[in-house]
Structure formats: C-alpha cells, structure tokens
N, CA, C and O atoms as CSV, one atom per row, in Angstrom:
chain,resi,resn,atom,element,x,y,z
A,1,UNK,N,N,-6.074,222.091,19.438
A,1,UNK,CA,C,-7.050,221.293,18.713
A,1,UNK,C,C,-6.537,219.877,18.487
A,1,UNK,O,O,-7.279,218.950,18.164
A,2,UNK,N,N,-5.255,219.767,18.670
A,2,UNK,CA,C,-4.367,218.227,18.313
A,2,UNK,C,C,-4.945,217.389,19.652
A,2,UNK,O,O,-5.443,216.265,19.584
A,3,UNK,N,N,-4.761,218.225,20.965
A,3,UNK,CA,C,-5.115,217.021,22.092
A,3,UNK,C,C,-6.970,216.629,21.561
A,3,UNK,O,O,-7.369,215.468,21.650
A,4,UNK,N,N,-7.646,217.442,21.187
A,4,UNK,CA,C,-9.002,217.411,21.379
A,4,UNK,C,C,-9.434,216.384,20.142
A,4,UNK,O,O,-10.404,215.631,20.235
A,5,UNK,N,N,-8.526,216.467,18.902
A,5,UNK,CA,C,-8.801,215.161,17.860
A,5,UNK,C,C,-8.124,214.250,18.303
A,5,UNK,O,O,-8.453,213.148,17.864
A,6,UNK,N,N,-7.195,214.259,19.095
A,6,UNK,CA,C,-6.537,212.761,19.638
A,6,UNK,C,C,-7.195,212.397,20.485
A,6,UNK,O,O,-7.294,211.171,20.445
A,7,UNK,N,N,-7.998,213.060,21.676
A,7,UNK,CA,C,-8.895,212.302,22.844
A,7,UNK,C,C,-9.951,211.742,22.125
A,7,UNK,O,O,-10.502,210.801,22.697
A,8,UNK,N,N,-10.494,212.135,20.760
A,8,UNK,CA,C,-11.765,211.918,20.077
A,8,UNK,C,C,-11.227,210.814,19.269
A,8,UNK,O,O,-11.766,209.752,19.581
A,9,UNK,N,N,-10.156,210.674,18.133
A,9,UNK,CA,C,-9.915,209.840,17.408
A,9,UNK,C,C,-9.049,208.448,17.385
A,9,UNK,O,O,-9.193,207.519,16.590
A,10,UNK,N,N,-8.200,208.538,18.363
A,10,UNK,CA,C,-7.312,207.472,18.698
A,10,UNK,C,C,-7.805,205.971,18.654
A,10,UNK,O,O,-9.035,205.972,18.633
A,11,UNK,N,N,-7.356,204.866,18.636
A,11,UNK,CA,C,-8.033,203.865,18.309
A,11,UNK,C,C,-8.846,202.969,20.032
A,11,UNK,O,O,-9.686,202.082,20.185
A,12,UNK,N,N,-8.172,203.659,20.815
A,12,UNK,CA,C,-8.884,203.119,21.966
A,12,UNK,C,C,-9.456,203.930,22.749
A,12,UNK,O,O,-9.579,203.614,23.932
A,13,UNK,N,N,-9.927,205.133,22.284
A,13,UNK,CA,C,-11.218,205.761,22.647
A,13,UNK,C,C,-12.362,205.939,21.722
A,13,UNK,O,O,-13.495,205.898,22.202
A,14,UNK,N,N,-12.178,206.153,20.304
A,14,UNK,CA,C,-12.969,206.027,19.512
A,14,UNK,C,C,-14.781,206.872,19.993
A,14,UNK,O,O,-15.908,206.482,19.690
A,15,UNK,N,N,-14.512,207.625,20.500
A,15,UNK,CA,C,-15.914,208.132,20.743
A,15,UNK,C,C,-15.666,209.881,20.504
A,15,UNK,O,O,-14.700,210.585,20.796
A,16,UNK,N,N,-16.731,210.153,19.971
A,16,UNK,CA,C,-16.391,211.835,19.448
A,16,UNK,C,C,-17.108,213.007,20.347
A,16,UNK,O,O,-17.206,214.130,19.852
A,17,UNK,N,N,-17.643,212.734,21.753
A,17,UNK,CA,C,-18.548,213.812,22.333
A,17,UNK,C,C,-17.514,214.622,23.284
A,17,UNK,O,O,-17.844,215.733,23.698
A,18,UNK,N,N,-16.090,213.982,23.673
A,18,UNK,CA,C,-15.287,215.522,23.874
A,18,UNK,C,C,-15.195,216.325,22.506
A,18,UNK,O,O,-14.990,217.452,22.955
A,19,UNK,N,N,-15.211,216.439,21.418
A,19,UNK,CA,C,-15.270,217.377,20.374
A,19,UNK,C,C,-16.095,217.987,20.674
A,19,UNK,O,O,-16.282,218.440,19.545
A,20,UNK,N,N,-17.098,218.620,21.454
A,20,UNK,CA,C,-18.426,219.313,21.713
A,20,UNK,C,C,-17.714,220.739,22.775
A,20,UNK,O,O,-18.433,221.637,23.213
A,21,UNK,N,N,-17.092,220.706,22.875
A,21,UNK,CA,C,-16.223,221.735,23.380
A,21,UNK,C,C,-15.594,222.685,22.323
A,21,UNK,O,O,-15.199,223.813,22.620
A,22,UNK,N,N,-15.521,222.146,21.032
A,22,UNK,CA,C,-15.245,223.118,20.054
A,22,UNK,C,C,-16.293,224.110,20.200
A,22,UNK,O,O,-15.965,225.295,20.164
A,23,UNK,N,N,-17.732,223.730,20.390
A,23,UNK,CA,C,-18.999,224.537,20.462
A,23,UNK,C,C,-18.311,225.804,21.353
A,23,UNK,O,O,-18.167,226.986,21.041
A,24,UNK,N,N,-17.909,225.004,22.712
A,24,UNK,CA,C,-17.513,226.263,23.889
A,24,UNK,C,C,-16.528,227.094,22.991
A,24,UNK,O,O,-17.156,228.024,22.485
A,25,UNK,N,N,-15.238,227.092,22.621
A,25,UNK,CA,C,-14.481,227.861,21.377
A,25,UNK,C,C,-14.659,228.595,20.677
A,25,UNK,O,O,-14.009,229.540,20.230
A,26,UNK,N,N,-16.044,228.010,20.444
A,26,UNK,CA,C,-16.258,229.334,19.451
A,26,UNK,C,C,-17.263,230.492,20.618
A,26,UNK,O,O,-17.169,231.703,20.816
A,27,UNK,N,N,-18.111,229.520,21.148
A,27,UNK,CA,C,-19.019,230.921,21.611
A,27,UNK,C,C,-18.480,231.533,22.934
A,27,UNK,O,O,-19.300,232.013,23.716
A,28,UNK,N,N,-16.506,231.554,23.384
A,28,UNK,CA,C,-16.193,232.022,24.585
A,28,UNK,C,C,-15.918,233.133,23.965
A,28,UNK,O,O,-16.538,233.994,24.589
A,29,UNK,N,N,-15.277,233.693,22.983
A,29,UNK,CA,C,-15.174,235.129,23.133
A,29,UNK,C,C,-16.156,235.906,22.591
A,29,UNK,O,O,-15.958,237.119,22.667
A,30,UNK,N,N,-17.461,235.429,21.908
A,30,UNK,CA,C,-18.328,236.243,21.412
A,30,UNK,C,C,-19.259,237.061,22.196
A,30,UNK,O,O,-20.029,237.890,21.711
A,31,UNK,N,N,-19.130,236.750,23.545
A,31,UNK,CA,C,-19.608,238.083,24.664
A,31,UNK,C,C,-18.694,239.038,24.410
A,31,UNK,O,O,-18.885,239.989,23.653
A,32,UNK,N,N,-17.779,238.837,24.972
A,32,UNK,CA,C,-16.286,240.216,25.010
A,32,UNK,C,C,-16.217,241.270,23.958
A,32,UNK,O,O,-16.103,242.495,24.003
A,33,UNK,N,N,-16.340,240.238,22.817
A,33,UNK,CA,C,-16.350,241.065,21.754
A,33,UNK,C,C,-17.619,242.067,21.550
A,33,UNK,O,O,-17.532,243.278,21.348
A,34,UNK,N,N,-18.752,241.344,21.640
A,34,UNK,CA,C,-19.766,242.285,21.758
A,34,UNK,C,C,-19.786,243.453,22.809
A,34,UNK,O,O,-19.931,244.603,22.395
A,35,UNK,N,N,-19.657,243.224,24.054
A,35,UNK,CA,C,-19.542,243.992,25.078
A,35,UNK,C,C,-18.646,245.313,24.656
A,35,UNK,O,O,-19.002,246.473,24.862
A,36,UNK,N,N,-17.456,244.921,24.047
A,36,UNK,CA,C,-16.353,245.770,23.687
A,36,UNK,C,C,-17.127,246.587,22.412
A,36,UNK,O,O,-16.860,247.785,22.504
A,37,UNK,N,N,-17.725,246.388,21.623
A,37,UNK,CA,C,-18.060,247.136,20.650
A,37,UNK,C,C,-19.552,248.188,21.563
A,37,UNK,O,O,-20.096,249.057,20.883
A,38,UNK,N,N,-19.823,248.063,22.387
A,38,UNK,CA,C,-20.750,248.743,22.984
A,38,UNK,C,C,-20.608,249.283,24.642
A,38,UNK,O,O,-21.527,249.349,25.458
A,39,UNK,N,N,-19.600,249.531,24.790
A,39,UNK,CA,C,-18.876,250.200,26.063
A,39,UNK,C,C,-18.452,251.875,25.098
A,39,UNK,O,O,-17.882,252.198,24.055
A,40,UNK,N,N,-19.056,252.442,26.087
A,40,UNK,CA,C,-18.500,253.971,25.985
A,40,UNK,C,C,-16.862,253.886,25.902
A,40,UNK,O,O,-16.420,252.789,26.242
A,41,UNK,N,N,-15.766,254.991,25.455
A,41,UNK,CA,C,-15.365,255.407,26.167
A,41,UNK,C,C,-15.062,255.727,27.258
A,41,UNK,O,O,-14.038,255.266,27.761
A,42,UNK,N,N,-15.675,256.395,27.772
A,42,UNK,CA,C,-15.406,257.005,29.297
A,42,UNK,C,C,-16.098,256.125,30.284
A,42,UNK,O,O,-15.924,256.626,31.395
A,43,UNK,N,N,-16.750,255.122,30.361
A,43,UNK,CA,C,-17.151,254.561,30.875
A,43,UNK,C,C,-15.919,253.285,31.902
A,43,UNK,O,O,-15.969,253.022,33.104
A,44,UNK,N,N,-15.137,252.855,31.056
A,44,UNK,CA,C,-14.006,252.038,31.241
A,44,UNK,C,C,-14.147,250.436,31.215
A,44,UNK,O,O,-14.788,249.800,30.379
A,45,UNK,N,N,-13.618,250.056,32.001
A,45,UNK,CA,C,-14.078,248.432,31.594
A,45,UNK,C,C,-15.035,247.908,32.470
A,45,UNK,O,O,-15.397,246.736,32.372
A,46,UNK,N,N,-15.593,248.870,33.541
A,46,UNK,CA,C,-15.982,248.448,34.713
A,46,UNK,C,C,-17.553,248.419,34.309
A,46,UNK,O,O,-18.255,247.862,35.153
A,47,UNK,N,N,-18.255,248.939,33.123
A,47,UNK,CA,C,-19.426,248.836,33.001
A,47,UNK,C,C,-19.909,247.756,33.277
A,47,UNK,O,O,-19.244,246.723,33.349
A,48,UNK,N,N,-22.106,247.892,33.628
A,48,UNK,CA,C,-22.363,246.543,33.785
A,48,UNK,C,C,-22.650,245.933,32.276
A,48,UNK,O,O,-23.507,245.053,32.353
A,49,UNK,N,N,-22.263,246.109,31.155
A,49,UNK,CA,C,-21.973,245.397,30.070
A,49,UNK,C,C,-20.866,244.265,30.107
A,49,UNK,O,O,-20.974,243.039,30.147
A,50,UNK,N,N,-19.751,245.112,30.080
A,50,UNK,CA,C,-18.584,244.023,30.188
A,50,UNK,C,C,-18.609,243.342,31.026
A,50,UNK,O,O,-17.931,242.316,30.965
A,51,UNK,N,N,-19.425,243.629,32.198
A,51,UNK,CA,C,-19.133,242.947,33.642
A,51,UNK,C,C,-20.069,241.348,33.864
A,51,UNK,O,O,-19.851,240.359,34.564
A,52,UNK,N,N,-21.228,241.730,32.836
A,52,UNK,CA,C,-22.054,240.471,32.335
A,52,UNK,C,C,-21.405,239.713,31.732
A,52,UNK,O,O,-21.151,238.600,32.193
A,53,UNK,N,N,-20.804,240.274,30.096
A,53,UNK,CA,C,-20.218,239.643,29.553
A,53,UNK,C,C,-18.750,238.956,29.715
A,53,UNK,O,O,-18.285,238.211,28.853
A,54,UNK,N,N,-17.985,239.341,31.082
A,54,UNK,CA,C,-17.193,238.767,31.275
A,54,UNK,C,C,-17.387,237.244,32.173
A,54,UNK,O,O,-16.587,236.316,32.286
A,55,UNK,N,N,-18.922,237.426,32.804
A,55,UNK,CA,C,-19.419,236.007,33.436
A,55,UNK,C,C,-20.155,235.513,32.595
A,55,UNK,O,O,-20.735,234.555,33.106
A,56,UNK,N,N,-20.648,235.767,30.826
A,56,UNK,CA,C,-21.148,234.570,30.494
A,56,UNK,C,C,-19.951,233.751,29.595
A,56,UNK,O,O,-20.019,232.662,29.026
A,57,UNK,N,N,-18.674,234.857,29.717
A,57,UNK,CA,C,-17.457,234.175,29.280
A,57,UNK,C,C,-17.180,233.179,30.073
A,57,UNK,O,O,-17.310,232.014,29.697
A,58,UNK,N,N,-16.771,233.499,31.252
A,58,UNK,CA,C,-16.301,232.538,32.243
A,58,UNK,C,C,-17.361,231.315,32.531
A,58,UNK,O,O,-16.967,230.284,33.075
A,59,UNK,N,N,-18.797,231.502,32.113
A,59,UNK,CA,C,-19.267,230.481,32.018
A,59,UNK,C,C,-19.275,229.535,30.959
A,59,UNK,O,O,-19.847,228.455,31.106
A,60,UNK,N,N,-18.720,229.826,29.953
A,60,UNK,CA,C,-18.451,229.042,29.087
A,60,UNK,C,C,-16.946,228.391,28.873
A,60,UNK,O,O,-16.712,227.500,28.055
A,61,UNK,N,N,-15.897,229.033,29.811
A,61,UNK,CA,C,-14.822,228.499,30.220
A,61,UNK,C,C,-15.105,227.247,31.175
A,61,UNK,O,O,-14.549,226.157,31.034
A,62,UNK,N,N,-16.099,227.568,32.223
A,62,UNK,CA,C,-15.844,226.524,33.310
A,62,UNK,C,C,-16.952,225.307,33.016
A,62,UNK,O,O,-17.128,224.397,33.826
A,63,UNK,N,N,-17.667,225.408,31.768
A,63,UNK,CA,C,-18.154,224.737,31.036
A,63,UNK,C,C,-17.274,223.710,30.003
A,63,UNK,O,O,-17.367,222.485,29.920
A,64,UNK,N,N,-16.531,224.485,29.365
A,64,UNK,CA,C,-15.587,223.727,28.718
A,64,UNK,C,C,-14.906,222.758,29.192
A,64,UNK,O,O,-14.478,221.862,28.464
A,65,UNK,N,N,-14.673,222.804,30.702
A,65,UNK,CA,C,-13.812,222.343,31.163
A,65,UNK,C,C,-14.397,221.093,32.344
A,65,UNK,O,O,-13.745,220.142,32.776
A,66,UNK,N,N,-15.767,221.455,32.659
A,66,UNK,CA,C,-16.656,220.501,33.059
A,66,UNK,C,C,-16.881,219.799,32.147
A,66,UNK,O,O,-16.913,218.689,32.679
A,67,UNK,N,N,-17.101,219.635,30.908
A,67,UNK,CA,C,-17.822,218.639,30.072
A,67,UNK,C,C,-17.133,217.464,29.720
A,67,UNK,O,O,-17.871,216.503,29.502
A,68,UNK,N,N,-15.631,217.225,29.575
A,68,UNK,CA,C,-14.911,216.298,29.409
A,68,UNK,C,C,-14.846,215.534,30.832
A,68,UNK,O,O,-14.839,214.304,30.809
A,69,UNK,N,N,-14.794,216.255,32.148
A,69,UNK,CA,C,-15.209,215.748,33.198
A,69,UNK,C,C,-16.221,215.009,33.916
A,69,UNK,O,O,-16.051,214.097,34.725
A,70,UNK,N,N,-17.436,215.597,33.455
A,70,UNK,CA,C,-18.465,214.816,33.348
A,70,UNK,C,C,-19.093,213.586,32.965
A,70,UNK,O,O,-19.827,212.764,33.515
A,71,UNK,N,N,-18.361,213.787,31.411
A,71,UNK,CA,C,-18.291,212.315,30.603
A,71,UNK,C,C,-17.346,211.529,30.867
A,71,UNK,O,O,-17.141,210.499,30.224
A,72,UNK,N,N,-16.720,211.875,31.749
A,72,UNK,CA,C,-15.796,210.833,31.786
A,72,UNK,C,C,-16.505,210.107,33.411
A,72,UNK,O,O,-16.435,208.899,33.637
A,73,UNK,N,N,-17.064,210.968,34.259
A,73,UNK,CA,C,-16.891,210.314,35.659
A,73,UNK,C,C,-18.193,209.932,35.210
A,73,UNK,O,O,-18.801,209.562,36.214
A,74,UNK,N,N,-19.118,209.812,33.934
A,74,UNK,CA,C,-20.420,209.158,33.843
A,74,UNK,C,C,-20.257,207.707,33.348
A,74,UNK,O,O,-21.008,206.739,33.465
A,75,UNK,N,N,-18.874,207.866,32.672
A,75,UNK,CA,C,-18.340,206.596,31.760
A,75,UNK,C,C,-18.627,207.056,30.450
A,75,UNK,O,O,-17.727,206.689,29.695
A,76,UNK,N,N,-19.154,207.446,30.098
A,76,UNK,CA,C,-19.415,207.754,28.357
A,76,UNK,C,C,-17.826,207.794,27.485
A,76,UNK,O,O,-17.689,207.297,26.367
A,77,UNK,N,N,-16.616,208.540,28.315
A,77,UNK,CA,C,-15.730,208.578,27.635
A,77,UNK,C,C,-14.352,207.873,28.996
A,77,UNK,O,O,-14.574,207.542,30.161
A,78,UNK,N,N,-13.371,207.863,28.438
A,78,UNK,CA,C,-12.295,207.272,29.163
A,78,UNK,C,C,-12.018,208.173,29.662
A,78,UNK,O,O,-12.708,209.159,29.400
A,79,UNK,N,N,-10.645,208.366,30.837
A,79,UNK,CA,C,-10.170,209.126,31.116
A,79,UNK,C,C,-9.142,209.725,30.743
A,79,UNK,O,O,-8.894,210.817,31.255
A,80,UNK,N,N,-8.422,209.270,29.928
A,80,UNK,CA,C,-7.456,209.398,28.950
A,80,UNK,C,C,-7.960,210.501,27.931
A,80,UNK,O,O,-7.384,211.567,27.713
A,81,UNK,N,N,-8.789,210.192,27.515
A,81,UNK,CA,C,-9.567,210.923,26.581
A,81,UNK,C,C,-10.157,212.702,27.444
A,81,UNK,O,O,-10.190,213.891,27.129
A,82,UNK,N,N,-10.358,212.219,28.102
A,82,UNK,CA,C,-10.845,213.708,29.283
A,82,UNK,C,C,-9.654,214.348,29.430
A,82,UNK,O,O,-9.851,215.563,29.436
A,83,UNK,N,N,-8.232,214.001,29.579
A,83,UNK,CA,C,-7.116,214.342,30.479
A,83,UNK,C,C,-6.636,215.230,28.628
A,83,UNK,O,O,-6.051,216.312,28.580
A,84,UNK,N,N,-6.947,214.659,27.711
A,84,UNK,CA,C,-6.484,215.029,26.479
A,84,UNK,C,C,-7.295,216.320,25.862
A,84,UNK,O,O,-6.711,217.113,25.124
A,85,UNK,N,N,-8.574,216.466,26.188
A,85,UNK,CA,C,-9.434,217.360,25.873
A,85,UNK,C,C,-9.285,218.566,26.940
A,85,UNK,O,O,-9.588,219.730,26.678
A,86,UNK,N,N,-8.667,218.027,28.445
A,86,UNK,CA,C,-8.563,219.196,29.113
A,86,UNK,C,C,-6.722,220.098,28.984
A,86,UNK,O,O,-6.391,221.219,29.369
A,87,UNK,N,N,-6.071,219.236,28.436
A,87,UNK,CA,C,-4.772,219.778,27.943
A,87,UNK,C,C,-5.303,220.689,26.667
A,87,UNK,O,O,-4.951,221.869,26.672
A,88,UNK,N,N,-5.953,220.320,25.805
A,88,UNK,CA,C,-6.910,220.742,24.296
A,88,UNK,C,C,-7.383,222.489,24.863
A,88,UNK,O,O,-7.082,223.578,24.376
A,89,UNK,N,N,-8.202,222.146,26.038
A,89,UNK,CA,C,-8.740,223.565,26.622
A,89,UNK,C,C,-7.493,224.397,27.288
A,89,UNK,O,O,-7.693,225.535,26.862
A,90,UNK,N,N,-6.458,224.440,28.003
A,90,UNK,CA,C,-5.661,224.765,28.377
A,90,UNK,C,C,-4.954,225.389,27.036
A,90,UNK,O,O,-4.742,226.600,27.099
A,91,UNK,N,N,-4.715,224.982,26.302
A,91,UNK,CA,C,-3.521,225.872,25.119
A,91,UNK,C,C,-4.584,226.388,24.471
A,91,UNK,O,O,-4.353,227.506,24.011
A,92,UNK,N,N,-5.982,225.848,24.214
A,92,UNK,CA,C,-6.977,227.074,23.226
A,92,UNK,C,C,-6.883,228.369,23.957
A,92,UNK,O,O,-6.592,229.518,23.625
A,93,UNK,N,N,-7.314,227.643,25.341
A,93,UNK,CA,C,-7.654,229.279,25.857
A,93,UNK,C,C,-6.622,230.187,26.420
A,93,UNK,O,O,-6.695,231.272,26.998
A,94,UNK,N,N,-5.850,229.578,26.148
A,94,UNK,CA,C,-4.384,230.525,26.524
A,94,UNK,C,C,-3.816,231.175,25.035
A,94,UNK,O,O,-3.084,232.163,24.986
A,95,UNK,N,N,-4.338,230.361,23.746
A,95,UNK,CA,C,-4.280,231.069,22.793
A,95,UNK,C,C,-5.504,232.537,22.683
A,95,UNK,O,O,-5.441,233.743,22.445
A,96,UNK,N,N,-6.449,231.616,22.987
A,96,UNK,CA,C,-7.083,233.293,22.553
A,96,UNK,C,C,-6.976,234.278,23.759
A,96,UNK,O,O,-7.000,235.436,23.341
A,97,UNK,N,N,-6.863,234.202,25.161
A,97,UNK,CA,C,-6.225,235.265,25.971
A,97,UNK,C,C,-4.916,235.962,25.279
A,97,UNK,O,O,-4.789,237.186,25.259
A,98,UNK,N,N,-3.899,235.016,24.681
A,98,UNK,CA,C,-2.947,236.223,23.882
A,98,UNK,C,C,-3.074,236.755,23.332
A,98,UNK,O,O,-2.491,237.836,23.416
A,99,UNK,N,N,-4.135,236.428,22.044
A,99,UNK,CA,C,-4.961,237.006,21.113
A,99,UNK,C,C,-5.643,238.590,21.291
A,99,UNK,O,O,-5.534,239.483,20.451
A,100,UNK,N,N,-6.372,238.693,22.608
A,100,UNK,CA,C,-6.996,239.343,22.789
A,100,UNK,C,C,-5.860,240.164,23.686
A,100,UNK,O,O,-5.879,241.391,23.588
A,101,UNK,N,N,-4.908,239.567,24.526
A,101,UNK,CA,C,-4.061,240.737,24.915
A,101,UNK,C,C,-3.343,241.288,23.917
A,101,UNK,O,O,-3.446,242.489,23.667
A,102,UNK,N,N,-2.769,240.711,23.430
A,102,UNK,CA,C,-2.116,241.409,21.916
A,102,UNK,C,C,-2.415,242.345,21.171
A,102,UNK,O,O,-1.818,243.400,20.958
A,103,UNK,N,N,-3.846,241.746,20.560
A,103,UNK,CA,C,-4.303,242.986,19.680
A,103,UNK,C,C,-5.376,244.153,20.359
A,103,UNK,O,O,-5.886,245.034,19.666
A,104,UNK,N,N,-5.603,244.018,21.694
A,104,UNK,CA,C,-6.197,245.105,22.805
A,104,UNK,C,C,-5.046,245.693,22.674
A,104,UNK,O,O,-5.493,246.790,22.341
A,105,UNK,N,N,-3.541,245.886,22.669
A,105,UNK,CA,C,-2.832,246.856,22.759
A,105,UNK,C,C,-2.982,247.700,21.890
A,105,UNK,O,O,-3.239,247.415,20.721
A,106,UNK,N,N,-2.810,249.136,22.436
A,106,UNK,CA,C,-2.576,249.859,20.521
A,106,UNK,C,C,-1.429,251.069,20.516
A,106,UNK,O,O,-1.268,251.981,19.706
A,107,UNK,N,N,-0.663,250.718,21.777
A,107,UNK,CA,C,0.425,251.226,21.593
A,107,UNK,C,C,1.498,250.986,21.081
A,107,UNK,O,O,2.464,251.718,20.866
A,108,UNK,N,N,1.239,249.446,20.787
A,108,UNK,CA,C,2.897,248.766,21.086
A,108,UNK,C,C,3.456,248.877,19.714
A,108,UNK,O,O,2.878,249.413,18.769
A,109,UNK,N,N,4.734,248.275,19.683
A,109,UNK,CA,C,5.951,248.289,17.967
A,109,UNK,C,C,4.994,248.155,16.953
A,109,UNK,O,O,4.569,248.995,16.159
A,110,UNK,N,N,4.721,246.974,17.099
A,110,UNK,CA,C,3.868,246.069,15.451
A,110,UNK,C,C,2.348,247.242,15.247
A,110,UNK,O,O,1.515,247.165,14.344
A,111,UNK,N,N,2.364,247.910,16.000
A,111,UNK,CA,C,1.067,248.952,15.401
A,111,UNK,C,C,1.617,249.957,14.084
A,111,UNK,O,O,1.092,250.615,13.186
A,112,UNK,N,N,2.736,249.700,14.469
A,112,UNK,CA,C,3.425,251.112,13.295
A,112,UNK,C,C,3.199,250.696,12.140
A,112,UNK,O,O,2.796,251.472,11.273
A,113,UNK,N,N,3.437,249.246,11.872
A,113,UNK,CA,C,3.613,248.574,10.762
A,113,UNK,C,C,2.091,248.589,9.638
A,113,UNK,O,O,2.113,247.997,8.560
C-alpha cells in the first residue's frame, strides 16, 4: 500500500486515480472465498464453481494491473507513478496468496495452538 500512496501522493505526480486499484484489493478475493464456502466436499477444487470463480479472480488481477498501465500510456498519470502502483500490486497480491496459502492449511504446527 506504501508504493500505491507514493505513486498517488508524491509531489510530482500529485494525481490520485492509481489509488482505484485498492477497489481491485478488495474485490480479488471475494470470489474464492465465496466459491470455497459452497464447494462440496467431495467434489474437490475442480468444480465449475471454483473454476468460475477462479477467472473472475484472475480478472480482477489482470485488471489491477492494466489500469495503472493504461493511465499512464493515455497520459493521465506519469510513468513513475504506474511503475510504483505496479510494484504496490506485486507485494499486495503476493500478500494475500500467502494469506490464503497459510490459513488453507489445516494440518500444519500453528493449528495446535
């Protein structure tokens, strides 16, 4: 979130429409999660539930990651500012992939606790 208020706030970009990717943040894992609360058991991960919801995830990944691109090759924002919002997307979404690998486990040590 530090690259994504610095591409937005710094004094020589001064424009706030890479922050609009926070939008993507919030609504990338709210397929998965749903999907996951409505998958059988025995079914596995391969249902066509998850299998939707794993492409309107990924569409909101390759969304995220178009939009600082866009504005920038339209001119609306610098490129500096794009290069900062796409470092911004890179550690979010590598945070919540750990997130979700992490606590998808339910075998591991820290479950005992």
């Amino acid at each position: 979130m530090t690259f994504v208020i610095l591409a937005c706030a710094l004094p020589q970009y001064k424009l706030w429409w890479p922050f609009f990717v926070v939008l993507f943040y919030i609504l990338c894992p709210i397929p998965t999660m749903i999907a996951r609360r409505h998958t059988d058991g025995a079914g596995g991960s391969n249902s066509a539930c998850m299998e939707t919801a794993v492409f309107i995830t990924m569409g909101f990944l390759v969304s995220s990651f178009a939009l600082p691109i866009v504005l920038a090759r339209a001119g609306v924002i610098f490129w500096g500012a794009c290069y900062l919002t796409l470092a911004g997307n890179v550690i979010v979404y590598l945070t919540i992939l750990g997130f979700f690998t992490i606590f998808d486990m339910d075998d591991s040590d820290y479950a005992m606790w």
